[in-house]
C-alpha positions in Angstrom: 75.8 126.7 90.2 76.8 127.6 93.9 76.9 124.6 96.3 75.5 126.6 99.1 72.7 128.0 97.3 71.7 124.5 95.4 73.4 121.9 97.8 75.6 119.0 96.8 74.4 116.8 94.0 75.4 113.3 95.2 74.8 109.8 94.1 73.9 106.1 95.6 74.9 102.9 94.3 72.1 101.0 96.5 68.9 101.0 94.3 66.0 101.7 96.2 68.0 104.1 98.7 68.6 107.2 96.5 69.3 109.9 98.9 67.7 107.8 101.8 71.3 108.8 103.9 70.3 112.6 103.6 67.5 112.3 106.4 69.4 111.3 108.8 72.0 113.4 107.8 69.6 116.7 107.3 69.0 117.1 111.2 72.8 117.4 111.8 74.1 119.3 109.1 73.6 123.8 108.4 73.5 122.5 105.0 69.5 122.2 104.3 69.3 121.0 100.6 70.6 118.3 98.6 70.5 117.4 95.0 70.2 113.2 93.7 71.0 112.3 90.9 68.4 109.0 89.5 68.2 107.5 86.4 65.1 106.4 84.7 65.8 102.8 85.2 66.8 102.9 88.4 63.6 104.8 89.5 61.1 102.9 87.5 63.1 99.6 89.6 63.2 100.8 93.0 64.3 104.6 93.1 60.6 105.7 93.9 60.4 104.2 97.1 63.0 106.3 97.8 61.2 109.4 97.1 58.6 108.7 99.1 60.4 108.0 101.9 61.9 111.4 101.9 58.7 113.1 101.1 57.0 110.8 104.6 60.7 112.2 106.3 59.8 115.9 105.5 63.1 116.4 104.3 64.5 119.4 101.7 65.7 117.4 99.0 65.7 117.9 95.0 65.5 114.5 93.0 67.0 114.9 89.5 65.5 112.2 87.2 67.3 111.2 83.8 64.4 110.3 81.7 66.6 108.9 79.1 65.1 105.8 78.1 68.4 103.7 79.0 69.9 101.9 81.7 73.6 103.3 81.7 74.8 100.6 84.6 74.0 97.9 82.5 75.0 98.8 78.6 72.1 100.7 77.7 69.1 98.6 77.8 65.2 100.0 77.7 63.6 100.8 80.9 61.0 98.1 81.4 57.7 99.8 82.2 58.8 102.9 82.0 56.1 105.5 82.2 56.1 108.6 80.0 57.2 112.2 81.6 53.1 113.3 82.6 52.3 110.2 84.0 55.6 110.3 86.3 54.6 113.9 87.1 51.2 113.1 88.0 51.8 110.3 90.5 54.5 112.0 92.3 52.5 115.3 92.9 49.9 112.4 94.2 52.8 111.3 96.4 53.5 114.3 98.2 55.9 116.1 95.7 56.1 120.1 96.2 57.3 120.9 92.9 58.1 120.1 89.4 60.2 121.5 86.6 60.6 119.1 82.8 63.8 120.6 81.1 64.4 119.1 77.6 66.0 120.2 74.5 62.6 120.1 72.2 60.8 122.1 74.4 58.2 122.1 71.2 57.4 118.1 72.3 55.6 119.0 75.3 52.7 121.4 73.6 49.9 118.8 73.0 51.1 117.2 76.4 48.5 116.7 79.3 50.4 117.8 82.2 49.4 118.1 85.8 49.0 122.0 87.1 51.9 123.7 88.0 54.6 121.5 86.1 56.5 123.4 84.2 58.6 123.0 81.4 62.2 124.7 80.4 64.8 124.1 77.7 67.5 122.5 78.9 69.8 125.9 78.4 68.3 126.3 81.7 69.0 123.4 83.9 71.1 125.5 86.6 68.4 127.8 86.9 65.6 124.9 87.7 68.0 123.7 90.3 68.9 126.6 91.7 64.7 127.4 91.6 63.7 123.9 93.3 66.5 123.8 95.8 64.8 127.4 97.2 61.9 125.1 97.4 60.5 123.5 100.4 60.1 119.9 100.5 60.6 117.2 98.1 60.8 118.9 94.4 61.9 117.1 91.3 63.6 117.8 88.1 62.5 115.8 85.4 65.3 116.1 82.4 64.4 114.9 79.3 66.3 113.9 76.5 67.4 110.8 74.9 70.9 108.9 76.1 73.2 111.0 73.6 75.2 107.8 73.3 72.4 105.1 72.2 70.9 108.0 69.9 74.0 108.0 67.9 74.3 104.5 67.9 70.8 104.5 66.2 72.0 106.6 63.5 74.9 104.4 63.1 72.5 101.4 62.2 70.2 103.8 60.3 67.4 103.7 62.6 67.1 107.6 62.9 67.8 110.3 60.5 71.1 112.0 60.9 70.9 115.8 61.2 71.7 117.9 58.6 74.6 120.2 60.1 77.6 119.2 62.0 79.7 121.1 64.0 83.5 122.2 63.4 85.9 124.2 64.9 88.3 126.7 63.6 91.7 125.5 65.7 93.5 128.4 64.8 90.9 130.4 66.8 90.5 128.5 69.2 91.9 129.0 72.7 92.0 125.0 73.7 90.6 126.9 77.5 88.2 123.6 77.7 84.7 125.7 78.0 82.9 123.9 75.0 83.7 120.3 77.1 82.3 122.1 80.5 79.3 123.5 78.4 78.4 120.3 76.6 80.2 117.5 79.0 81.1 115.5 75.6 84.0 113.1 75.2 84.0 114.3 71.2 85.3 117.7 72.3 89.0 116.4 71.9 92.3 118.6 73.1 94.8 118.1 70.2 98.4 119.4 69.9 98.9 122.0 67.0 101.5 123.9 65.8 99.9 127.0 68.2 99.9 124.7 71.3 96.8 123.0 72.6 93.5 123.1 70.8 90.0 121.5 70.3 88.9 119.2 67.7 85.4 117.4 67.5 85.8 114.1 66.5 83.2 113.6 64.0 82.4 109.8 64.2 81.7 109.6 68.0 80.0 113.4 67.6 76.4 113.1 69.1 75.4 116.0 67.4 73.3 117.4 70.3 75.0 121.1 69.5 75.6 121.3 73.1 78.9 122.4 72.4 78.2 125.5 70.8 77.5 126.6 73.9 81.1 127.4 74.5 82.6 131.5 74.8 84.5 131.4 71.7 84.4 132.2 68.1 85.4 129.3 66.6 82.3 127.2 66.5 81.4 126.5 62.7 78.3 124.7 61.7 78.7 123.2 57.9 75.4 121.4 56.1 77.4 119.2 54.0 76.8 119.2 50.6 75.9 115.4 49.8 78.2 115.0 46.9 81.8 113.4 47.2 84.7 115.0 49.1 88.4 115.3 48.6 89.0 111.9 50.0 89.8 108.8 48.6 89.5 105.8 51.1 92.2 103.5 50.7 91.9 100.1 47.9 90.4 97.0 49.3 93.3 94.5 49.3 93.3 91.0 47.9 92.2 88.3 51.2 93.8 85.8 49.3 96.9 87.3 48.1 97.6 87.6 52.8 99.6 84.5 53.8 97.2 82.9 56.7 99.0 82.8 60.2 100.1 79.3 61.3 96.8 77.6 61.9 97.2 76.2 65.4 93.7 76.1 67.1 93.9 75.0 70.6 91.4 73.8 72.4 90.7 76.7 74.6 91.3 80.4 73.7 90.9 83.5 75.8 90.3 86.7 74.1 90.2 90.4 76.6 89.0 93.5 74.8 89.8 96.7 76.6 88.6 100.1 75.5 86.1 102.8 76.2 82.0 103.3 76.0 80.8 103.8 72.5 84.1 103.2 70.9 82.3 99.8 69.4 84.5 97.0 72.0 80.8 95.4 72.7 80.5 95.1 68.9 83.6 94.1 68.0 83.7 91.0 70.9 80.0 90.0 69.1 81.5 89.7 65.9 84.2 87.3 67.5 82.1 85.4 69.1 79.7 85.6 66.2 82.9 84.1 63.7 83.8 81.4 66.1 80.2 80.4 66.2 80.7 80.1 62.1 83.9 78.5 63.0 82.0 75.7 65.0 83.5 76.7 67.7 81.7 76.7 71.5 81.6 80.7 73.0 81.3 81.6 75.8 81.5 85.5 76.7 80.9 88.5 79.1 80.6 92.3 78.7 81.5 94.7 81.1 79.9 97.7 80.3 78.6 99.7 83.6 80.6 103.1 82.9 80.1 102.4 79.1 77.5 105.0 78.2 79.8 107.6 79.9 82.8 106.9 78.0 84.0 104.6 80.9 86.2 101.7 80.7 84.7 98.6 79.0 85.7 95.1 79.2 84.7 92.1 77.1 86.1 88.7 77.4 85.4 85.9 75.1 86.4 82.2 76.2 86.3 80.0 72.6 86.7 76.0 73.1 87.2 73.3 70.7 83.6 71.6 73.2 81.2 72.8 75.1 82.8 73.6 78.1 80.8 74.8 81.5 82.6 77.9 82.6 82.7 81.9 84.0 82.4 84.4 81.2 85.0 86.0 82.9 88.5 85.9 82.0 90.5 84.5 85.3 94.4 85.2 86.4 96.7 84.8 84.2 94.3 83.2 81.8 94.2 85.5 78.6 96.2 84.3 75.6 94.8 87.7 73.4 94.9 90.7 74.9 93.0 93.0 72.7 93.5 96.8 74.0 91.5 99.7 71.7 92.6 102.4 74.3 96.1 102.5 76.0 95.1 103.9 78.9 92.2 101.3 79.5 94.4 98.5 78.8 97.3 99.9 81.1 94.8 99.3 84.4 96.6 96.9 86.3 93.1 95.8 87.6 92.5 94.4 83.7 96.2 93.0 82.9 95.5 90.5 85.7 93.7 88.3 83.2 97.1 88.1 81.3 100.0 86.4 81.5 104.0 86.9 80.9 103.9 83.3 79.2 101.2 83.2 77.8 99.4 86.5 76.3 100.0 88.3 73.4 98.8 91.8 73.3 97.9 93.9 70.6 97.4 97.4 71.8 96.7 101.0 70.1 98.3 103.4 71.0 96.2 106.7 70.3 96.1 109.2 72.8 91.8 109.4 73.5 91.3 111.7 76.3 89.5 111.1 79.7 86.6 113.3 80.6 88.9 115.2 82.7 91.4 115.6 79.7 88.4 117.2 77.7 88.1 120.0 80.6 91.3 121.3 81.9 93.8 122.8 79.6 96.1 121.6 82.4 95.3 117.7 82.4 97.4 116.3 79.4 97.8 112.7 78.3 100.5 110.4 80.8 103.4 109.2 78.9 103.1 106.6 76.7 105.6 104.5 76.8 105.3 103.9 80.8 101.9 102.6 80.4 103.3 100.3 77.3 106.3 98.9 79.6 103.3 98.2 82.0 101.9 95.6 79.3 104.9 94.4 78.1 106.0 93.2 81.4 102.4 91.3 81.5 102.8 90.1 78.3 105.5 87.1 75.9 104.7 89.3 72.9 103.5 92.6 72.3 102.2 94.8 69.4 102.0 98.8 69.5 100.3 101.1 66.6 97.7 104.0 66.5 95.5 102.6 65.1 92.6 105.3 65.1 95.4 107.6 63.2 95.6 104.5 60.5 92.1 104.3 59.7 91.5 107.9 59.8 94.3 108.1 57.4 93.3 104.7 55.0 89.5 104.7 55.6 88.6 108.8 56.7 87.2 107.5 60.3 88.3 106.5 63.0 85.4 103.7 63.8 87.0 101.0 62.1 90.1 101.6 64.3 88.5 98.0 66.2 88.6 95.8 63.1 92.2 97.1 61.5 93.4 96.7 65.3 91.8 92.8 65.1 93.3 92.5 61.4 96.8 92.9 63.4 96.1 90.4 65.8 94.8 87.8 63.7 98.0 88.6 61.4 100.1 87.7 64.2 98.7 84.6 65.4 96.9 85.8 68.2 93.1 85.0 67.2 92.8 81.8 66.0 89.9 82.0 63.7 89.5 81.5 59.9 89.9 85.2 58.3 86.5 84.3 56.2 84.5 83.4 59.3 85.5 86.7 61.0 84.4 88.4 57.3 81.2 86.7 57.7 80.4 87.9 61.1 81.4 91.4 59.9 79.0 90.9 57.2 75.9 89.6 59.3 76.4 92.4 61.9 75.3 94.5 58.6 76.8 98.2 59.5 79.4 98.8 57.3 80.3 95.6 56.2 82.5 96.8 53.1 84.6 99.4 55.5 84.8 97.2 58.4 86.3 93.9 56.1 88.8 96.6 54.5 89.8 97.2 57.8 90.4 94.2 58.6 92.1 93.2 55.9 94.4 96.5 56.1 95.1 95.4 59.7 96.4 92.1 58.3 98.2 93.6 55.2 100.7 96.1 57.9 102.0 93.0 59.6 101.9 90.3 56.8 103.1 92.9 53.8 104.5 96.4 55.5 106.4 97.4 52.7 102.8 97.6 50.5 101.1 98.9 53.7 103.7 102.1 54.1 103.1 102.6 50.1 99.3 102.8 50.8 99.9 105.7 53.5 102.5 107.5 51.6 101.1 110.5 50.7 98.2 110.4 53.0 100.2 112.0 56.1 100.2 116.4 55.1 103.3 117.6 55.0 104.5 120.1 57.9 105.0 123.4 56.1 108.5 124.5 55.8 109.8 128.2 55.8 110.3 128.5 51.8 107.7 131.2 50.1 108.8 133.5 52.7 108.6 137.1 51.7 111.4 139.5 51.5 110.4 141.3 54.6 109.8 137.7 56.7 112.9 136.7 55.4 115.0 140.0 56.8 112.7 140.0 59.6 114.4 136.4 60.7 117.4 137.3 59.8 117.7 139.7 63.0 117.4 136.4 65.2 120.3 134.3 63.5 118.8 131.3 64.6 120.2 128.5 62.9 118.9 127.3 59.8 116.9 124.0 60.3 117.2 124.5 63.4 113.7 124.1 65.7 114.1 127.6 67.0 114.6 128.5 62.8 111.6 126.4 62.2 109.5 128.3 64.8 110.6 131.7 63.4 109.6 130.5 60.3 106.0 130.3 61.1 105.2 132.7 63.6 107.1 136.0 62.2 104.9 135.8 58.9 101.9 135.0 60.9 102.9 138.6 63.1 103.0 140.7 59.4 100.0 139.3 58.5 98.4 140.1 62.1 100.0 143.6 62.0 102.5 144.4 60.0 106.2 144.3 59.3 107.2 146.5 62.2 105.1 144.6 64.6 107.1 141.4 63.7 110.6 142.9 63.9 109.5 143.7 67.4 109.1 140.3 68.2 112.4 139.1 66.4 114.4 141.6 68.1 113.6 140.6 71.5 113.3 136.8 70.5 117.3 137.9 69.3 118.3 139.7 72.9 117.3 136.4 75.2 119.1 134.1 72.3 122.2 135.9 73.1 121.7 135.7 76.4 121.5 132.3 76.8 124.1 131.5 74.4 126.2 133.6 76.6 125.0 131.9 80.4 123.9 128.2 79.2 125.7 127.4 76.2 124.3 125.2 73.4 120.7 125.4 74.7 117.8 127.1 73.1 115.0 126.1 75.3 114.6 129.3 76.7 114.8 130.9 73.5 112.3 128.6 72.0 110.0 128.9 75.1 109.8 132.6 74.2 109.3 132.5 70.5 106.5 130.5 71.0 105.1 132.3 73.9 105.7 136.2 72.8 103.6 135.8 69.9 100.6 133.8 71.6 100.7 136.9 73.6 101.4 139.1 70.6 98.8 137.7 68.5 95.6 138.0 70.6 92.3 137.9 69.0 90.8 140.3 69.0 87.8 141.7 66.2 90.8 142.0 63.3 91.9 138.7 63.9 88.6 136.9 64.9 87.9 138.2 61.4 90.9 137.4 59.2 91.4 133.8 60.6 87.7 133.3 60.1 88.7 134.1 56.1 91.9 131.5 56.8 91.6 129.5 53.6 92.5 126.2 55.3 89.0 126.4 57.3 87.5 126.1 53.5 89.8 123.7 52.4 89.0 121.7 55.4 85.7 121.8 54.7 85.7 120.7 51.7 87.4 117.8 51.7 85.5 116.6 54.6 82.3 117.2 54.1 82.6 118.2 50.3 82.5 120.9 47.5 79.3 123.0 47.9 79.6 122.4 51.8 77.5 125.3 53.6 79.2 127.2 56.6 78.0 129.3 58.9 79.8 131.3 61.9 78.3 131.0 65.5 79.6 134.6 67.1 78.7 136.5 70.4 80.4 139.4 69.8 81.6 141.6 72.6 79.5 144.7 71.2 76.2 142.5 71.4 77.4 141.1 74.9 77.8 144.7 76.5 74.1 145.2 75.1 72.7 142.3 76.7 72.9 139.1 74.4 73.7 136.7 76.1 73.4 133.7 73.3 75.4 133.4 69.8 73.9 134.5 66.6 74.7 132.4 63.2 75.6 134.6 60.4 75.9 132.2 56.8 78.7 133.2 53.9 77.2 136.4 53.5 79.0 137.7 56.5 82.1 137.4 54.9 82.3 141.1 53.3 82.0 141.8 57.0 85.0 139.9 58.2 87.6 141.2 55.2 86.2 144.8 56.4 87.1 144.0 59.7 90.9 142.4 58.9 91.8 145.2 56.6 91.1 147.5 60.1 93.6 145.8 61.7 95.9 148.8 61.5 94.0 150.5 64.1 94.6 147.9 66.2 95.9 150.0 69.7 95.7 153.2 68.4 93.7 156.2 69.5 91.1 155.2 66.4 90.3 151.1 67.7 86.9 151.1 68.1 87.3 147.7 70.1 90.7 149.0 72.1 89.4 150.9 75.0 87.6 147.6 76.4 88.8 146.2 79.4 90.0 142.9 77.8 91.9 144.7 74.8 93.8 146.8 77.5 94.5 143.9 79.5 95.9 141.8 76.4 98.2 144.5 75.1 99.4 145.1 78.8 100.2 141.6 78.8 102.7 141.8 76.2 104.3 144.5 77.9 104.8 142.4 81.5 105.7 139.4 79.8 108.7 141.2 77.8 109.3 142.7 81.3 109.5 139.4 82.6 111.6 137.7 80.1 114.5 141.1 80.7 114.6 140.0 84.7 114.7 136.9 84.1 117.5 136.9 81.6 119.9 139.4 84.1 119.5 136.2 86.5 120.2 133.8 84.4 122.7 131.0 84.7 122.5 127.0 84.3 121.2 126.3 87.5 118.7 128.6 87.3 117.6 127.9 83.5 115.1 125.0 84.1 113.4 127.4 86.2 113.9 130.2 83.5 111.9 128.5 80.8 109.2 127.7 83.3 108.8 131.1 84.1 108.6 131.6 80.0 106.1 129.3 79.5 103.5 130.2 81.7 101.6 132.1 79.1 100.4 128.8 78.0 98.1 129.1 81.0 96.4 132.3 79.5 93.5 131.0 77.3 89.7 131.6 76.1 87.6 134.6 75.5 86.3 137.3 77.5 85.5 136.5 81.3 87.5 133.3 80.6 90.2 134.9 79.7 90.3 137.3 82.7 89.9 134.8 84.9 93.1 132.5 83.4 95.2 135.8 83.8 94.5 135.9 86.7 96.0 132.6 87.2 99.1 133.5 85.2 99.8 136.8 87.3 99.8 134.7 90.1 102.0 131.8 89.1 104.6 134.1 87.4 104.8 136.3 90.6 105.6 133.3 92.7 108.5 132.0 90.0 110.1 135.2 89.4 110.4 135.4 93.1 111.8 131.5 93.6 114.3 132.9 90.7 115.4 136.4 92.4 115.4 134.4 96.1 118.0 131.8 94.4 119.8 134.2 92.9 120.5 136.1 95.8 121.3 133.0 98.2 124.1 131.9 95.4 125.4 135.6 95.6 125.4 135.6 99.6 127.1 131.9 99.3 130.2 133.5 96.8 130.5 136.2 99.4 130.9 133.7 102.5 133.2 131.7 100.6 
């Protein structure tokens, strides 16, 4: 939406005041529109006064009202006396209000309402428009979204209170473009960038998946949606082990504890500090405890603290300085905040951290933002810390247990293994029991954690086998084999190993010829560099990998033959088992130019289609490609072409001090990602960048030539 069309959407943190600072600020300003932001709870509290006030003020303002039926500042909670869309409708148009638009997702719901005259309502697909619609609007106007808090909705099919949806949504990484659309589209922390073999891609993460769809929204062919099939998949959690066969921890129970769990909203930390406190409740222990859960509902940070005495003790909730002895941490980069290590202590805590990589929100829409390094933010903790713990622990129960929410309890399992919690393992079992989601899972969780620290040896037996094996270059045909053969990359080399993958994946793109294209020049800048930087590879490496993203562009072929990609169906499978449904969600370019502007799903019967389309492929940029003359296809092909260009100048000025810059400059097509107007837009981007580092490269090559001449 443009800003000076709609005007800035901003927010308050004084209840009651909502956008009260925009009239004074309205007289002074060109700008004549504004957008706020209110939640349900906040206006049912005090946030209507506010809108009164700027309807009495005469101001142009747009109120946008969460009707979500949860108070996010707070950790979810009901409204209380919270009236139902109509009613809220009807009292504000009473009040003064000019205009009103409802936008929801079941746009079916409102039918048999009774709402006022001149309220309309609009699927949520068009929530820019209604802005864009009230802020032309004179007045005080209100948008009225409705849809249940994503967040608690899931957490209700969790505990079984709503039915789950039948499909789920999955992407195909290979054709994915990792560009970041789906997380602008759908604003979901479950749209996750993961690393792959082709560079960065998108993977929903199933167990925090809201399943609101909102991220099919996204320009690119790789949406699935799958109905699973009910029956059992190819996986085989991990054996529950033997409680008593684990040696207990020395039982030293002191007579105060202090417990600080650090993670994110909806990861489960609230849960998993009840069920501690719930255990030393069994344990006849005193609790006492705080949550911290304002930014929870937004995949914020979350802190809980549990204080455990031996007697009832009068005291904060709140862990103080330097008072923590277990420092619980389900998310690095949560635990890392210096504001949240203050509770712990270099003599005194022991920290039990995991170390997988969850991205922020910001993460989730940039291709640029990428996780920090680790192991600064672990050096942070240890130096807070007498004794630390590191493991991923969401990989270790995705691997043992197929999801990654019991990540919390294996994670506890470690601590309690290592002396840190000083509970009885049974009364923490209990708790697990009585908080009755899971119970089974959540105890084998538990006592995995415990089994890695107290038995490692059985522990690495149980995930042997579980990890897939990267593939490895034998099964190469005769004509990949002579193909790599023109690079003479060393064998098991990394330059070997990327060879290996991407010159069959160019003959199956194209053909033969196409790939020996690529080898060739992969083979012209090796020799270059072994010649002006000896013993490195990174340039060469940089273009192997970065040719053939730019060689291999999807287009219709390969939209079609990695659709077919057997992997995807494998995938499938084993997650969400044999007899699994799929469809394809596709906006193809033909149906955008006629005015589509939405996906279509097509079911298993397209497939016919898509093997037509990949056996076409040998059209692909001839005079015959139906799909070649379109302004995207020309761009892509004439990419090749500039980079290859590129790579040849920047080789003939190539020496060491100029190589760190060189491999820059060869890995900016990494930049160039998505579909369509996306697309266009990132090569833009790359044009622009490469442009300004070729020229850093030619204006340091010719001020070391005019400093040889002086000399």
């Amino acid at each position: 939406m443009d800003p000076s069309q709609a005007g800035d959407v901003i927010g308050m943190t004084q209840m009651g005041g909502e956008g009260a600072q925009w009239i004074g600020m309205q007289p002074f300003l060109e700008r004549d529109h504004l957008i706020q932001n209110l939640g349900d709870g906040t206006f049912h509290h005090s946030g209507s006064l506010a809108i009164r006030a700027a309807v009495s003020a005469g101001v142009n303002v747009t109120y946008k009202l969460l009707h979500n039926s949860a108070v996010a500042m707070t950790g979810g909670q009901q409204p209380v006396g919270v009236m139902p869309v109509p009613a809220i409708a009807q009292g504000l148009l009473a009040e003064g209000v000019e205009r009103i638009i409802v936008t929801t997702e079941d746009v079916k719901r409102y039918r048999k309402a009774t709402l006022p005259k001149g309220v309309a309502v609009w699927h949520r697909d068009r929530l820019a428009e209604a802005q864009e619609v009230l802020a032309r609007t004179p007045g005080v106007t209100l948008l009225i979204h409705d849809q249940e808090c994503a967040t608690e909705l899931r957490r209700k099919r969790k505990r079984g209170l709503v039915p789950e949806p039948t499909e789920r949504a999955l992407i195909n990484e290979r054709l994915c473009e990792g560009c970041g659309d789906c997380g602008q589209q759908s604003n979901c922390l479950s749209v996750q960038p993961v690393d792959t073999e082709y560079g960065r891609k998108t993977r929903i993460d199933q167990s925090s998946c809201n399943k609101d769809y909102a991220c099919l929204a996204g320009d690119c062919p790789s949406f699935l949606t799958v109905v699973p099939a009910g029956g059992k998949t190819d996986f085989t959690p991990a054996a529950m082990p033997d409680g008593t066969a684990l040696p207990d921890p020395d039982p030293v129970v002191p007579a105060s504890h202090t417990i600080r769990i650090t993670g994110v909203g909806g990861s489960g930390v609230v849960t998993l500090a009840q069920i501690l406190s719930t255990a030393a409740s069994l344990a006849g222990l005193h609790v006492r405890a705080l949550d911290q859960t304002g930014m929870a509902q937004k995949g914020g940070a979350v802190v809980s603290d549990i204080k455990i005495t031996k007697e009832a003790t009068e005291q904060a909730g709140k862990a103080a300085r330097d008072e923590c002895d277990l420092y619980l941490g389900c998310d690095l980069l949560v635990a890392a905040e210096p504001g949240h290590l203050t509770a712990a202590a270099p003599a005194r805590t022991v920290a039990v951290v995991s170390t997988a990589e969850v991205p922020t929100g910001q993460m989730v829409i940039d291709p640029e933002a990428s996780f920090p390094p680790a192991e600064p933010l672990k050096e942070r903790i240890r130096a807070e810390a007498k004794d630390t713990v590191f493991l991923d622990a969401r990989r270790l129960a995705n691997d043992l247990l197929g999801e990654d929410q019991f990540a919390n309890l294996l994670l506890t399992g470690v601590a309690y293994q290592t002396g840190g919690l000083p509970l009885p393992a049974h009364a923490i079992e209990e708790a697990i029991t009585l908080n009755g989601v899971k119970a089974e899972a959540n105890i084998k969780a538990f006592r995995l954690g415990r089994q890695a620290v107290a038995a490692p040896g059985a522990f690495a037996d149980l995930l042997e086998g579980r990890v897939t094996p990267a593939k490895s270059g034998r099964g190469l045909s005769a004509e990949a084999r002579h193909t790599l053969e023109l690079v003479g990359a060393t064998p098991g080399s990394e330059l070997a190993r990327l060879l290996e993958v991407r010159v069959p994946d160019l003959i199956a793109y194209q053909n033969a010829a196409y790939a020996t294209r690529y080898a060739r020049f992969v083979a012209q800048v090796r020799r270059t560099e072994c010649e002006r930087v000896p013993g490195s590879t990174a340039l060469t490496e940089a273009v192997a990998r970065y040719l053939h993203k730019l060689m291999a562009y999807k287009d219709e072929y390969e939209v079609a033959r990695l659709s077919l990609d057997p992997e995807v169906e494998r995938e499938v499978k084993a997650r969400f088992g044999d007899g699994a449904r799929m469809s394809y969600r596709l906006h193809p370019p033909v149906l955008r130019a006629l005015g589509m502007n939405r996906k279509i799903e097509l079911g298993p019967w397209f497939k016919p289609v898509f093997r037509a389309l990949a056996a076409m492929r040998r059209l692909r940029g001839t005079r015959l490609d139906p799909f070649g003359a379109a302004r995207v296809r020309r761009t892509e092909r004439a990419l090749v072409v500039e980079y290859e260009a590129t790579i040849t100048e920047v080789c003939r000025n190539l020496d060491t001090d100029a190589h760190g810059l060189a491999v820059e400059i060869a890995s900016l097509p990494d930049i160039v990602r998505g579909y369509e107007e996306i697309k266009m837009a990132s090569v833009t981007r790359y044009r622009t960048r490469s442009a300004e580092l070729v020229g850093r490269l030619s204006a340091g090559r010719e001020r070391a030539g005019a400093d040889t001449a002086a000399s």
